[in-house]
N, C-alpha and C positions, 0 to 999 in steps of 0.2 A: 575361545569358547565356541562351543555349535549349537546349532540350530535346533527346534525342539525335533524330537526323533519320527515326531507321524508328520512331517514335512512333505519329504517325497509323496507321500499318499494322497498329502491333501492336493497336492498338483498336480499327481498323476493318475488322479481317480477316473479321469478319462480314458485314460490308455488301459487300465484293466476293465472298464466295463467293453473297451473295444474289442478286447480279447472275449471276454466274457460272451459279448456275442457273435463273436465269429466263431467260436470253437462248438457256441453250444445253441445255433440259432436252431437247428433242424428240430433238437431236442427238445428247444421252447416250444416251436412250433406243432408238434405233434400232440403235447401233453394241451395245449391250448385249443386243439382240434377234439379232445379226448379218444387217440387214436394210441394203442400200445407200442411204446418205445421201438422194444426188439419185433418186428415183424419187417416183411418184405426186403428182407438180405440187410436191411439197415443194422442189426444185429451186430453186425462182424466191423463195421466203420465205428461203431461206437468205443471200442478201446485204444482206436487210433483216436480219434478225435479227443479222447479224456488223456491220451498219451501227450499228443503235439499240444494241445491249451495248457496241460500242468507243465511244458516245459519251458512254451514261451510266458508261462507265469511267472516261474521259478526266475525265469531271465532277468523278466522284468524287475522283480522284486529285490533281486540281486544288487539291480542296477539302481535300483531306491536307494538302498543302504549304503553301498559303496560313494552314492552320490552327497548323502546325508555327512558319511564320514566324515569327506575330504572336503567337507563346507566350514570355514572356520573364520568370525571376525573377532576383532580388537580394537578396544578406544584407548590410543596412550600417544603418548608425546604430540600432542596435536593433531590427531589423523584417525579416521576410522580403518580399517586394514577387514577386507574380503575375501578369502582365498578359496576357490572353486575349484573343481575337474576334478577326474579321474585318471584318464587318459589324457586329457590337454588341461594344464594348470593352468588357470587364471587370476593374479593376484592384482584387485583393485586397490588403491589409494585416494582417499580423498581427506582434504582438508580442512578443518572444525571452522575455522575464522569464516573459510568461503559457502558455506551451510546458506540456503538460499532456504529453502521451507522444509517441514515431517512433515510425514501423511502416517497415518496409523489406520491401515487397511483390513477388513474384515470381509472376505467372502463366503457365502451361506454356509458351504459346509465349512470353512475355520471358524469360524461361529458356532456350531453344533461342539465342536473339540476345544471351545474357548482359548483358538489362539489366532494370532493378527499377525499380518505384514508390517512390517516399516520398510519406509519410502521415502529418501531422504534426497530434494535436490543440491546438486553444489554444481557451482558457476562453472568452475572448469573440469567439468564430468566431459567423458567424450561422448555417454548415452544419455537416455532419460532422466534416469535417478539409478542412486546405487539400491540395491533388496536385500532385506533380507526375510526369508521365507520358512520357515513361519515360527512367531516366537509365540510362547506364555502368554497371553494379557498381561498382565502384570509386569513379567520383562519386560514387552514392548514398551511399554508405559515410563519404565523406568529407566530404560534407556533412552527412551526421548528426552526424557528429563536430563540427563546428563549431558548428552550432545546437546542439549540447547545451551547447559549453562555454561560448555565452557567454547560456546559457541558465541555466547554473547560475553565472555570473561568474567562470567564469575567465580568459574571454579577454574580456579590456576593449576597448570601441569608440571607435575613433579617426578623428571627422569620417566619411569615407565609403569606409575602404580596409576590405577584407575581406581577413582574416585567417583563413588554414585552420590550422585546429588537428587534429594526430593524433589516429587512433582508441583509445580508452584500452582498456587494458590489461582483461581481463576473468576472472574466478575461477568455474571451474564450480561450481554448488550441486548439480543432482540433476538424475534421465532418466527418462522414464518408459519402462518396455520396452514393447515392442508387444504380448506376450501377454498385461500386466496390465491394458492398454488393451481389448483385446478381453474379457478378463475381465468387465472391468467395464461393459461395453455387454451382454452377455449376462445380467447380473446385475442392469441397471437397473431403473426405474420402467416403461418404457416393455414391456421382457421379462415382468415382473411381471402387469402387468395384458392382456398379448396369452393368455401362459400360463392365467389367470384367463378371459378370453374364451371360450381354447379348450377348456377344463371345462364350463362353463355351456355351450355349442354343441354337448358328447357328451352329456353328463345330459340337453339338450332333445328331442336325437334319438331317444335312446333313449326318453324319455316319450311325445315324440308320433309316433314313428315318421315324422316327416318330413327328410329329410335338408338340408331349403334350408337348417340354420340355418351350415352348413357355407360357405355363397358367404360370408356376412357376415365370414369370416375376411378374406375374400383381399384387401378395399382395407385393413385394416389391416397383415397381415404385410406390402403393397406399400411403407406409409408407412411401416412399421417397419425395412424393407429399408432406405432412403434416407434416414432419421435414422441407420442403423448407419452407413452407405459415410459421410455428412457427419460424424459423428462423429471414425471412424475418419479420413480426410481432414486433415482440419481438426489432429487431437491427435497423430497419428502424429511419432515422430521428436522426441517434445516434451520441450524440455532447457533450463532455468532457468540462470543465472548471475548472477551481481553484479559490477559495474564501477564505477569515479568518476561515471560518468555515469546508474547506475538500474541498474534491473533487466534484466536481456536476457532477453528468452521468444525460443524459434525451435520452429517446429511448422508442419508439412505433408506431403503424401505429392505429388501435384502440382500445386498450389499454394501453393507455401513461404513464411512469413511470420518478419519477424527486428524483434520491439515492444522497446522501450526505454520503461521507464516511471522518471523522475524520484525520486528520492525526496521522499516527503512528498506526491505527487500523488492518490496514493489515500485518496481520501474516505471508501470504508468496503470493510470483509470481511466475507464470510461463508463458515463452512465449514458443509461438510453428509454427511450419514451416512445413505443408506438401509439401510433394514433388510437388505436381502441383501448388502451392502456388509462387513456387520458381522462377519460371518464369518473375513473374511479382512482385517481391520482399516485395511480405505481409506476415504481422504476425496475431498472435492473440494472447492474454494477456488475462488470468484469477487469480483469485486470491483467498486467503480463509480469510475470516472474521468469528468472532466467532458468532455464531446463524447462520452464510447461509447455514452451513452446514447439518442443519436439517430439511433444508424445503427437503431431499432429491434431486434425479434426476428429476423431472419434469422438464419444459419448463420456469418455474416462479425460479426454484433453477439456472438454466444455465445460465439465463438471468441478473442475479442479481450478481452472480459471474465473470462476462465477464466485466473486464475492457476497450478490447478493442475489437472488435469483428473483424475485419481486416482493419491493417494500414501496410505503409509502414516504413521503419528504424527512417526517423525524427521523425515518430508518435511514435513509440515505445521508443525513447530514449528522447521523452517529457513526459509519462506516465511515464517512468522511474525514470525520475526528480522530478514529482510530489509524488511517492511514499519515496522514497530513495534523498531526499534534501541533504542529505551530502552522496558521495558514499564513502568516505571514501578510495578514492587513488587520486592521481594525475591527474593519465588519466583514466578517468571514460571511455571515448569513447573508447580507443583503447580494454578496460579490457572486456566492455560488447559487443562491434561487437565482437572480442575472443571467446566471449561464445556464440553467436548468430550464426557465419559462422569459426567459426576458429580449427584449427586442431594442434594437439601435445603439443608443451608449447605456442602457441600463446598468447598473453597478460597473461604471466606467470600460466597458467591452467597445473595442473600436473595429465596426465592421465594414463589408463591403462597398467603395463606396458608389452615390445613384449610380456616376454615367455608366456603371457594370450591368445594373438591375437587368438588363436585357439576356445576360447569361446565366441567369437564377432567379426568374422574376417570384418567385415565391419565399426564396430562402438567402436573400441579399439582406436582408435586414436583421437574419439572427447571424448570419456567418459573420464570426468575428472574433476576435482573441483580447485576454488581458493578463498582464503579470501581475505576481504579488513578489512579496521577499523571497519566497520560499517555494516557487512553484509557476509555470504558463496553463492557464486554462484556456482553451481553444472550444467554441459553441458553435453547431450546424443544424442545419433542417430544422423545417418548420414544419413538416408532416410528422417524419421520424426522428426526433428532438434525439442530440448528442451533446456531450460536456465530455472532454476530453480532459486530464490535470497532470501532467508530466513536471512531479520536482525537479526542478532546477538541475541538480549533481547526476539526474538518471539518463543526461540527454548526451548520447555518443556522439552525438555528427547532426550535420543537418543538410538540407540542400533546396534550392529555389526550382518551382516547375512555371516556364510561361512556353502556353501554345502557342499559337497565330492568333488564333482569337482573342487569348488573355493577350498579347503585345498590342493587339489593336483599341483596348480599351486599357492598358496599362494597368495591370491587375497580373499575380503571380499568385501561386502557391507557395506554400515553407513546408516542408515536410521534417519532421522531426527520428530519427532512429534510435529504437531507445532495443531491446529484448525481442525475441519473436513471440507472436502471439496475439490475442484477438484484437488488442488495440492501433490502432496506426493512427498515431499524431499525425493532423495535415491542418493548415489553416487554407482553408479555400477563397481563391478570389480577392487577396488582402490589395488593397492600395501598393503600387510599385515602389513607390518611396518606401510605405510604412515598412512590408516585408521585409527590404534591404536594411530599414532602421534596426526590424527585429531582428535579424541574422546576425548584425552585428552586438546588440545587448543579451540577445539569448546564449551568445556563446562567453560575453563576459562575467554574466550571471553562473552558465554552466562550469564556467574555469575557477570563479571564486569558489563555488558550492562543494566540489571537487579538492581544495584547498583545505579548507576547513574538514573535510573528512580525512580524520589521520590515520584511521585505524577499521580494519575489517569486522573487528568486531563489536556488535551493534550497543553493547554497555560502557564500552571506550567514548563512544560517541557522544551519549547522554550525561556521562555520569565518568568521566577520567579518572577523580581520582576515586573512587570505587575499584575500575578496573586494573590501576595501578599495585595496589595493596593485595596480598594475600587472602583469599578468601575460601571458605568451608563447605561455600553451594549452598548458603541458606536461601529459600525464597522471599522471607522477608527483606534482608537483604538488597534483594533485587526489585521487588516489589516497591522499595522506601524510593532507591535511587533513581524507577523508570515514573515517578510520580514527581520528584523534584527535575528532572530532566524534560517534563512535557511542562512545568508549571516555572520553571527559569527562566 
C-alpha cells in the first residue's frame, strides 16, 4: 500500500515556497513598492525568471510524485515492511512483538488536509522510529490499531493476509488544565534562575552605576520566551487515558500529537518536585522507552518522554498505576508518597547513613532506596525532590561508583542501566555494605523478573492463555484479559 498522495507536498511545502521566492522575490518586491513590473530593463529578465522557477518547479514536483510512488508499506507475517527511494532503494523491517510505543502525529498543515503521521518505536530499529508520511486520519488510526493488536497478540498472523482490527475502546484517567500548565512554567527552574539573574543585574547597577548589566537580560528572557511558547505548545491540551492497548497521551496546541505506549514498555520513571512547585503540590513524570532516547534533547524528544507534565499527588499516583499495575507491596500509597515527600525510613526507604551527612548535609536524610516485589525505587533531594522506580525485568547492568571521599566515609553509589533517556537511576551515597547487598539482590530480582517474561509480546504476558488461542482483534477481548491480568 502507499502513502496518501499530497504526502510529498505536505513535506515539501518548504522547498516550493523556497523556490517560490527565489524565482519571484524581485516581482514581490516591486508590486509591494507599487512600482510597474516591466520598467527599467527588468522587463526582458522577467521571462527568464518565470522560465528557470517553472522548471525547477516542474523538477521539484516530479520529484514528489516519483518519491510518493516508490513509498510502499506492509503489515503481514509478523513485520511492518517500508520501502523508499527512487534512485537508492531503502527497505525497512521491523518486528510487531518488538513495537516499543505509536505516536500518531499531526503537523498544522496535515491538519488543514486531515492526514497524520505514524511513528512507531521498535527496540531494535537502527533509527529513531520507522514513518510513515502521511496517511488518512482514519488510516492512521486504524493502522495503529492493528499493529498494536498483533503487537500485544491478539490478533494472530496467518501466512500473508492482514487483518484490520478495531480501535479499542479507551478510559479517560486525567487533563491537565491550561492555567496549571502556565502556572507551572512560570514557577519553573528556568523562571527561577532568570528572576535570580535579574536581582544580581539591579544590586550590580546600582553598585557600579553602570547600567549594561541590564542588555545581559535580554538573550536569556528571548531563550526563556521560547522554552515557555515550546513548552506550552508541546503540553497544551494534555489528557492521559488507558486502553487494551497502552496508555494514550494526546497533547498540542498546533501541532497535535496522540502516543500509545504499550504496557510494560517503560523501562524506568522518574517523578520530580521543584522547589516552587511545592507550594501548590505538583509533579512532573518522565520516563525512558527504548528508541525516545535518540531523537536526543530537542523539544519533540522532551515531549515525547513526559508522561505527565504537571499534576498533582492523585495524578501522579494514577500514572503510577497505570505504569506499575502490580506495585508489588501491600501499601503502594504509603511506600510511594515515602519516596515522593518522606524523610529517613519513611515507608521502609533505607538511606544515607549520619557519618556521610557531611557530603549531603541537606539531602542525606532523603537519599535513599527501597524494593518492592516488582520494582527499586530510589529517592534524592531535598530542594529538587526525585523518585526514581525501575521494574525489576527493565534493569541491564549495574555498576558501583566510590570516589576518595565516598571510600573515606564508606558510602558508594549503585547506578542502574536501563534505555537512554531523561531518567538515570543512581542511588546516591548508600551505606557500602548496604549498596554491595543491593547489587547482589537487584540482580537476583532482575534475573528472576526477566525469567518470568516469556514472551515479547505484552498480552502473552498478562493473560497466556488468551494469547495462545486464535483470535479476531476484538477489543473487548483484550480489554476483559488486560483487566484480569492487573487484578490476578
Amino acid at each position: 500500500m502507499r502513502v496518501h498522495p499530497a504526502s510529498p507536498f505536505v513535506r515539501g511545502w518548504v522547498a516550493l515556497a523556497a523556490i517560490g521566492f527565489f524565482f519571484g522575490r524581485d516581482i514581490f518586491e516591486r508590486m509591494l513598492q507599487g512600482r510597474p513590473v516591466l520598467e527599467d530593463g527588468f522587463a526582458g529578465r522577467v521571462p527568464w525568471l518565470l522560465a528557470g522557477g517553472g522548471a525547477v518547479l516542474l523538477i521539484a514536483v516530479l520529484g514528489f510524485i516519483l518519491t510518493w510512488y516508490f513509498t510502499k508499506y506492509q503489515v503481514s507475517g509478523g513485520y511492518v515492511r517500508v520501502n523508499t527511494g527512487f534512485l537508492f532503494r531503502q527497505q525497512r523491517q521491523a518486528r510487531l512483538d518488538r513495537v516499543q510505543a505509536i505516536d500518531i502525529v499531526q503537523p498544522l498543515l496535515a491538519r488543514v488536509f486531515g492526514l497524520a503521521e505514524l511513528k512507531f518505536e521498535v527496540a531494535d530499529a537502527g533509527e529513531s522510529a520507522v514513518r510513515l508520511a502521511y496517511l488518512r486520519m482514519d488510516d492512521a488510526r486504524q493502522l495503529r490499531a492493528t499493529i498494536l493488536a498483533r503487537a500485544a497478540g491478539v490478533v494472530q498472523v496467518s501466512g500473508e493476509t492482514q487483518e484490520a482490527a478495531p480501535e479499542a475502546p479507551e478510559q479517560p484517567v486525567l487533563s491537565v488544565p491550561p492555567s496549571r500548565l502556565i502556572g507551572s512554567l512560570l514557577l519553573s527552574e528556568q523562571s527561577f534562575f532568570i528572576v535570580l539573574g535579574g536581582v544580581a543585574s539591579v544590586v550590580l547597577s546600582a553598585v557600579t552605576d553602570n547600567r549594561g548589566f541590564y542588555f545581559y537580560l535580554i538573550p536569556a528572557a528571548l531563550g526563556l520566551a521560547a522554552t515557555y511558547w515550546g513548552s506550552f505548545n508541546k503540553g497544551y491540551n494534555f489528557t492521559a487515558a488507558i486502553s487494551p492497548d497502552g496508555i494514550r497521551l494526546r497533547y498540542g496546541l498546533l501541532d497535535t500529537q496522540a502516543q500509545t505506549l504499550p504496557p510494560g514498555r517503560i523501562q524506568a520513571l522518574k517523578v520530580t518536585q521543584p522547589p516552587l512547585w511545592r507550594f501548590f503540590g505538583w509533579y512532573r513524570i518522565q520516563v525512558n522507552v527504548a528508541g525516545y532516547g535518540l531523537v536526543g534533547g530537542n523539544g519533540e524528544g522532551t515531549s515525547r518522554t513526559t508522561l505527565l507534565p504537571v499534576g498533582k499527588l492523585p495524578d501522579v499516583m494514577s500514572m503510577l498505576a497505570l505504569v506499575l499495575p502490580d506495585p508489588g507491596t501491600p501499601e503502594p500509597g504509603k511506600v510511594f508518597v515515602a519516596g515522593l515527600t518522606g524523610l529517613d525510613a519513611d515507608g521502609g526507604f533505607v538511606t544515607t547513613p549520619p557519618r556521610a551527612r557531611l557530603l549531603a548535609p541537606l539531602g542525606w536524610r532523603r537519599n535513599g532506596f527501597t524494593a518492592t516485589d516488582t520494582a527499586l525505587l530510589i529517592r534524592s533531594g531535598r530542594w529538587w525532590r526525585h523518585l526514581v522506580v525501575v521494574p525489576h525485568q527493565r534493569t541491564q547492568s549495574m555498576a558501583l561508583h566510590q570516589g576518595p571521599l565516598a571510600r573515606r566515609f564508606r558510602v558508594a553509589d549503585l547506578v542502574l542501566h536501563t534505555t537512554a533517556g531523561p531518567v538515570v537511576p543512581r542511588l546516591i551515597q548508600a551505606d557500602m555494605d548496604q549498596a554491595r547487598a543491593l547489587f547482589d539482590e537487584q540482580s537476583a530480582r532482575a534475573r528472576l523478573a526477566r525469567k518470568r517474561q516469556t514472551s515479547e509480546q505484552w498480552l502473552a504476558q498478562v493473560a497466556p492463555g488468551l494469547a495462545e488461542q486464535p483470535q479476531q482483534g476484538t477489543a473487548a477481548a483484550a480489554d476483559t484479559s488486560l483487566q484480569e491480568g492487573q487484578h490476578g
